[in-house]
N, C-alpha and C positions, 0 to 999 in steps of 0.2 A: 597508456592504453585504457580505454573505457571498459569497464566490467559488464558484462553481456548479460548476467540476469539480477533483478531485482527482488523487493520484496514487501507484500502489502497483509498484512493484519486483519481479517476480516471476521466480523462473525456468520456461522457455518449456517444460518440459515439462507443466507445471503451469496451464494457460491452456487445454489441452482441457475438464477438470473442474472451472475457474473459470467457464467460458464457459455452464459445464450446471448447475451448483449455487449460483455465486455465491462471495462470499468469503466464508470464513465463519471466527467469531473463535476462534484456536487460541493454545496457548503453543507457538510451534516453536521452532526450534532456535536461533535470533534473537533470542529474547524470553524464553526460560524464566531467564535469568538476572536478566532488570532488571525481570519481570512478573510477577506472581502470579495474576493471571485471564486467562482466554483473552479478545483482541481483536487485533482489525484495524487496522494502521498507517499512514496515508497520509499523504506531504507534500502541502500545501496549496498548495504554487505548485508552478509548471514551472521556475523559478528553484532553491527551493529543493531538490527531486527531480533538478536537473542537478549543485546542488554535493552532494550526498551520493551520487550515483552517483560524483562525479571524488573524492571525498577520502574516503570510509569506507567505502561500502556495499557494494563489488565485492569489500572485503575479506572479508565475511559469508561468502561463497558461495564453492563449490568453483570453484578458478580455471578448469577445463572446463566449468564451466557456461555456456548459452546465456540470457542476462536476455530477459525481455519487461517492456516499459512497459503499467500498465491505468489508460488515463482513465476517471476514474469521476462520474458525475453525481449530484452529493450535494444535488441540492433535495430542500430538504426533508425531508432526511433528520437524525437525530438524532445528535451526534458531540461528544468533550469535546476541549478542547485543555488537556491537563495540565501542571503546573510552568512557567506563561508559556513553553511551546515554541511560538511562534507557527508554527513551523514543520512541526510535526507534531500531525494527527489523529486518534484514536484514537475506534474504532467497537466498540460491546459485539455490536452484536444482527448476525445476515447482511446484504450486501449484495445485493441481486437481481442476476442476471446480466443483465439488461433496462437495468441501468444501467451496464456495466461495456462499454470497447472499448477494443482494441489497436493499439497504436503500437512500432513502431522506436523503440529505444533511440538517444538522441542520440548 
């Protein structure tokens, strides 16, 4: 069975025009080195989104930055998991904001 919600790392300034457009897949500045098409990255547990917040991912981001957590509701939706990372989902096409809600970072 497929797990129903996801999970994307964002910073908090960035969740007003997540909230109105959705996600939508970019090479940013995260991804332009290890990516060559623009897409969208979500860990697939709450497990695994806790140990990449505690061991790499806070490294990403300007240390003043303020993170937002976005549960995303993925029935249904189309998503590949690349090079057996069971850990991470990777989405070509927009996410709807209709599926996308925010949580406190652990």
């Amino acid at each position: 069975m497929k797990p129903n919600l996801f999970y994307h790392v964002t910073e908090s300034s960035s969740v007003p025009s997540i909230l109105k457009e959705g996600l939508q897949p970019r090479l940013g500045p995260r991804s332009d080195v290890m990516e060559d098409a623009p897409a969208i990255f979500c860990f697939t547990s709450h497990e695994a989104m806790e140990d990449g917040v505690a061991n790499w991912m806070t490294e990403e981001f300007d240390e003043e930055a303020c993170l937002s957590l976005l549960v995303i509701d993925v029935t249904g939706l189309d998503y590949e998991i690349r090079n057996g990372v069971d850990w991470e989902a990777c989405f070509t096409v927009p996410i709807p904001p209709d599926r996308i809600t925010v949580q406190e970072l652990p």
